[in-house]
N, C-alpha and C positions, 0 to 999 in steps of 0.2 A: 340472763341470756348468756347462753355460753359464748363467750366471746369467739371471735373468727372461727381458728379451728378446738381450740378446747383453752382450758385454764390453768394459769400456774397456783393460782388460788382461788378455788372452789369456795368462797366465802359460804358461811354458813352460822348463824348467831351461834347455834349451841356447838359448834364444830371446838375440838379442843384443840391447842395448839401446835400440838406433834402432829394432826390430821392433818390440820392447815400447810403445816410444812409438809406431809408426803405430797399433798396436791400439787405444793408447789415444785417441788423435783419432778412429781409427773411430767408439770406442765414441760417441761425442758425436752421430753420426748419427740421427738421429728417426726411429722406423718400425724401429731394426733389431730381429736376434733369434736368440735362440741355443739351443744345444741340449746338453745332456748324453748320451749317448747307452749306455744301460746292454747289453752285447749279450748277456747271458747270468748268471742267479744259478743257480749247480749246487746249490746247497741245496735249491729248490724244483722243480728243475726243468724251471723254464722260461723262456721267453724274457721280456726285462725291456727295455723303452728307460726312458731318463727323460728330459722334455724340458724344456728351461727359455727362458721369454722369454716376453715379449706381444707378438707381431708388428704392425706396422701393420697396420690395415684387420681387425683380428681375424683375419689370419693363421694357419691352423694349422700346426701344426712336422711336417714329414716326419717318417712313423716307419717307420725302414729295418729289413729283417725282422733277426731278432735267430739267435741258435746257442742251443740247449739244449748242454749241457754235463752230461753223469751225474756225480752223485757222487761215484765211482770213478776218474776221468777223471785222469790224473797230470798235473800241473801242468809244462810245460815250465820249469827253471831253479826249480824248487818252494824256497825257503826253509826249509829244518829249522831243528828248536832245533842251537843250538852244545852239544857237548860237555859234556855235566858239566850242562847249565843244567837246575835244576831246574824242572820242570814244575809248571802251576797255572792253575787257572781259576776263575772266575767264576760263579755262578748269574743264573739268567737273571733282568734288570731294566731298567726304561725308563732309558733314558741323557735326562740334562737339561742338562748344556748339555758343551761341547768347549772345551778352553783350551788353545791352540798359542803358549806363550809368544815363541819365535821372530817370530815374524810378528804379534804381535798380537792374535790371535783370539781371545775371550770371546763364544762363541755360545750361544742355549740352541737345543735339537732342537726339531723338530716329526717326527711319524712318519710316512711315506711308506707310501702303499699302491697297488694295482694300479687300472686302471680299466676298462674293463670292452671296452677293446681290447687288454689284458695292457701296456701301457704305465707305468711307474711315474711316478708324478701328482709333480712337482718340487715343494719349498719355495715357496710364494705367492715370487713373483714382486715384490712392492712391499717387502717386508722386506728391508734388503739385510745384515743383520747377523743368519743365521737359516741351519741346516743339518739336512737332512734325516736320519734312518736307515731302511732297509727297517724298517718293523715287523713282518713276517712271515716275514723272517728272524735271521738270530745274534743277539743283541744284544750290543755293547762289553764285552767281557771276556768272556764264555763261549767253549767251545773250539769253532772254525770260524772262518770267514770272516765279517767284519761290513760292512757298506757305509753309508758316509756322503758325501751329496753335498751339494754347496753351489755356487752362483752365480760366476762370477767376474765379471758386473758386472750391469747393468740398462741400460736407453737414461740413463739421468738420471747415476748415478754406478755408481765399483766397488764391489763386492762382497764378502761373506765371506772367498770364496778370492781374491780377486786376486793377492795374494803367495805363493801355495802351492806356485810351481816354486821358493821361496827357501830347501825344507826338504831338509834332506840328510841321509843316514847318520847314525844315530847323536844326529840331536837327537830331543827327546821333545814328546811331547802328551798330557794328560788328558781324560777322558771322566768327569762326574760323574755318578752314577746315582740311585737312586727310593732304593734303598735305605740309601743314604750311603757306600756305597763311592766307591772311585777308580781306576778303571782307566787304569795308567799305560803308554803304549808307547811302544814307538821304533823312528824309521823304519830302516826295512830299506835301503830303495831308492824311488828316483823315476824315471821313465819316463813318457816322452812316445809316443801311437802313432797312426800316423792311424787316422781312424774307418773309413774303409773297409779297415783291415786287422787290426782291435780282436781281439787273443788271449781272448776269452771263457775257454778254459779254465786261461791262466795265471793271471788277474784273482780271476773269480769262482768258482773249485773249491773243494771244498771244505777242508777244512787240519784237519790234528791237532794242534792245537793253539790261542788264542785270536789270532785276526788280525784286521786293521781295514785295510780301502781307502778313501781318502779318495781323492776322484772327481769333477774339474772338466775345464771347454772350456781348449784350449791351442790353439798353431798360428795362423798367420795367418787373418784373417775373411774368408770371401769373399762377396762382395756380391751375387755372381750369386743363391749357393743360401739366401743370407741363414742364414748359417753358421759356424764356427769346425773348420776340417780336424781337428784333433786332439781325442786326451781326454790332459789327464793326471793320473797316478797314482801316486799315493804307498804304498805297501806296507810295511805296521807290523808289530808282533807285541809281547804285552804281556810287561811285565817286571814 
């Protein structure tokens, strides 16, 4: 999600590291702005952007039409449980903060909701250490798909996610919730896509099982659309 108004680091897994570093001088530009862009929650139904940044001049953020995606909808390259893994879920409860040891992250939630162009409303923007979840849909540990998005910078500095093309296969993250549990997963996969070719129904379908998408701007910024080309996506599943 691009953070507030855009990124000093457009994380991106296959981004090389001279890339990383123009994104992040971009990000130092005044006036920019960025965007998360959600194209589709199949849980609810319906189409979701989520925008993030304070544009110059009070700027609003393009909101590009989004795909509904049914329920039903089979997941291209869908992730199952492995063999033998025993199944288990969660009951439903506010997730309070995200801890991705890898990288850093000791965030607490705030809950996202729809506004009243069906657009989902980003994390405040001046907070750069602060990550969203749908509240109207899954929450972190029950079975389905969960959606958690975060900044990956502001015009002033980076972000929650800055580092979040650094998580791969197989490392883990926490989600601590209302009730005192701990919903632990580990990522599946990471996946960079551009926004104008964003798989809605791989992303956000819905899943037999308890899963989590962690969801930020990747890709180079482009200054025309005052933009970041990509989203990327991390795809969890709880252990």
């Amino acid at each position: 999600m691009a953070a507030d108004p855009s990124s000093p680091d457009s994380p991106s897994p296959d981004s090389p590291p001279e890339a990383r570093a123009e994104r992040s001088r971009a990000a130092q530009d005044a006036g920019r702005g960025g965007r998360l862009t959600l194209w589709g929650v199949a849980i609810v139904f319906i189409a979701v952007s989520v925008l993030g940044g304070h544009r110059a001049g009070g700027d609003v953020p393009r909101a590009p039409g989004g795909t509904t995606v049914s329920a039903g909808t089979e997941r291209p390259g869908a992730r199952q449980p492995g063999t033998g893994q025993a199944e288990r879920s969660l009951t439903r409860a506010t997730p309070t903060r995200l801890v991705i040891p890898k990288i850093s992250v000791d965030a607490p939630f705030t809950p996202l909701s729809l506004a009243s162009t069906g657009q989902l409303q980003p994390p405040p923007g001046a907070d750069t250490n602060l990550v969203g979840w749908y509240a109207d849909g899954v929450t972190p540990g029950e079975k389905g798909t969960a959606i958690i998005a975060g900044h990956v910078d502001t015009v002033t500095s980076a972000a929650v996610f800055a580092n979040l093309y650094e998580l791969a296969p197989g490392d883990r993250f926490t989600v601590d919730r209302a009730d005192g549990q701990k919903a632990e997963f580990v990522v599946d996969d990471t996946e960079t896509f551009a926004k104008d070719a964003f798989p809605s129904d791989r992303v956000y379908a819905d899943a037999d099982r308890p899963e989590a998408r962690l969801i930020t701007c990747a890709g180079d910024y482009d200054h025309t659309v005052r933009d970041y080309t990509d989203n990327l996506v991390v795809f969890a599943h709880l252990v």
